[in-house]
C-alpha positions, 0 to 999 in steps of 0.5 A: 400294821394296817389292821392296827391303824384302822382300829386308831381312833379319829382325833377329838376335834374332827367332828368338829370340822364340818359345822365349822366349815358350814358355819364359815361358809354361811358368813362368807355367802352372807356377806357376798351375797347382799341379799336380806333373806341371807344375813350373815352369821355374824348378824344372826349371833348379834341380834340373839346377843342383844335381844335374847336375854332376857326378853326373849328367853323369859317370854318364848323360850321357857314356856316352850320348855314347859310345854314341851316337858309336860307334854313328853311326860304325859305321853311317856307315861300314858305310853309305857303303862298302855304299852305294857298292858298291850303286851302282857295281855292278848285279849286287849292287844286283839281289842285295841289294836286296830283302833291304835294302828289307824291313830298311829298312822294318822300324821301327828300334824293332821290332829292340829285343826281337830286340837285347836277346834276342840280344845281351843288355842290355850296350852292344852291344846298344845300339850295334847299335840305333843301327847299325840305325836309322842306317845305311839312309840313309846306304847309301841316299844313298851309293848314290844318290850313286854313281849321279849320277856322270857315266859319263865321269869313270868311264870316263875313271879306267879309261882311265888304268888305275886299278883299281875300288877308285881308282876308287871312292876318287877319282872316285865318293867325292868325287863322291858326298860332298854326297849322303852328307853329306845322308845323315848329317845325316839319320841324326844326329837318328835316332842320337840317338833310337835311343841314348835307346830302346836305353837304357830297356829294363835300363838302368844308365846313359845319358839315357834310363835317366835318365829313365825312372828320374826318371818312374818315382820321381815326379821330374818337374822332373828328367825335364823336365831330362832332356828339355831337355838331350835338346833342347838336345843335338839342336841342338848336334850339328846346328850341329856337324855343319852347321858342319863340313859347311859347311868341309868341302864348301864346293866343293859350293856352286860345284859 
């Protein structure tokens, strides 16, 4: 009996229950507290109602959105073509990886100054941030990925005389794929971070220019807005990204 009640599973709506009971309290402190740097919830809900859409959302949050894909594209491809090299080849692993190891212990937010004094304040600048601050692990699980694969399936494509470039393209890509997709799931969160910091410093536009602005001119329900979307944005690409994971590898289960 007590084996079965432990396998039970929780109701649907109990995970539910803590946000909530944040969310109320948040209310509740607001009201009570009269303080302008805690407005309530309520507050915070009606100036994103009223002001969001479509101002806010045409000028700050679209452009965020495309810097924020180009950047996590650029990096996943740059991460997952090096990231193979690096594990199929030796010679190269032993050429690049004391260069790659300091840069990726470098943190993301320090290329900040370097960026913006090379590059300027335009979006190339804050698509590089994004490139920098995601692409290391997504390199470094294609790598790890292209190492666990099992050297007979290698030797046996080259058997068949398939050149290195199939061989990579149809044995240690497929092969190596659960571990890259570890590696972006990782770096989307990262991505997300590095597109709000790209945009605080001379920003135009984006989320984080947004809220900055907001801070800076003593709108706090519309900085909090901005924090909630951030938080609601994060959730939403990673059940996206989850969900499109789940169809895409789903042999990787059975594997």
């Amino acid at each position: 009996m007590t084996g079965a009640l432990s396998t039970r599973r929780p109701p649907r709506w109990l995970p539910a229950v803590l946000p909530v009971v944040l969310l109320a309290a948040w209310e509740v402190a607001g009201r009570l507290a009269g303080n302008v740097y805690l407005p309530p919830l309520s507050r915070t809900l009606e100036v994103f109602a009223t002001t969001w859409f479509p101002g806010v959302v045409v000028h700050d949050v679209l452009p965020s959105l495309a810097r924020f894909l180009g950047g996590f594209l650029l990096a996943a491809v740059l991460g997952i073509v090096l990231g193979l090299a690096i594990g199929m080849s030796r010679t190269l692993d032993d050429y690049l990886r004391p260069t790659l190891e300091f840069l990726r212990a470098l943190p993301a937010v320090a290329v900040l100054p370097v960026a913006v004094f090379v590059l300027g304040l335009g979006d190339s600048m804050r698509i590089s941030v994004i490139v920098f601050g995601v692409v290391f692990p997504v390199l470094v699980n294609a790598a790890a990925g292209a190492r666990s694969v099992r050297p007979e399936r290698v030797e046996t494509a080259r058997m068949f005389g398939l050149s290195r470039f199939a061989v990579a393209r149809r044995v240690v890509l497929p092969s190596a794929l659960p571990m890259i997709s570890a590696g972006l799931r990782v770096a989307l969160p990262i991505a997300l971070i590095m597109m709000v910091v790209s945009e605080l410093v001379g920003g135009q536009n984006g989320l984080g220019f947004y809220l900055t602005y907001q801070q800076q001119s003593f709108n706090i329900p519309a900085m909090f807005a901005a924090v909630i979307v951030l938080g609601v944005l994060g959730n939403v690409l990673n059940a996206g990204y989850a969900a499109v994971e789940r169809r895409v590898l789903h042999w990787a289960r059975h594997a």
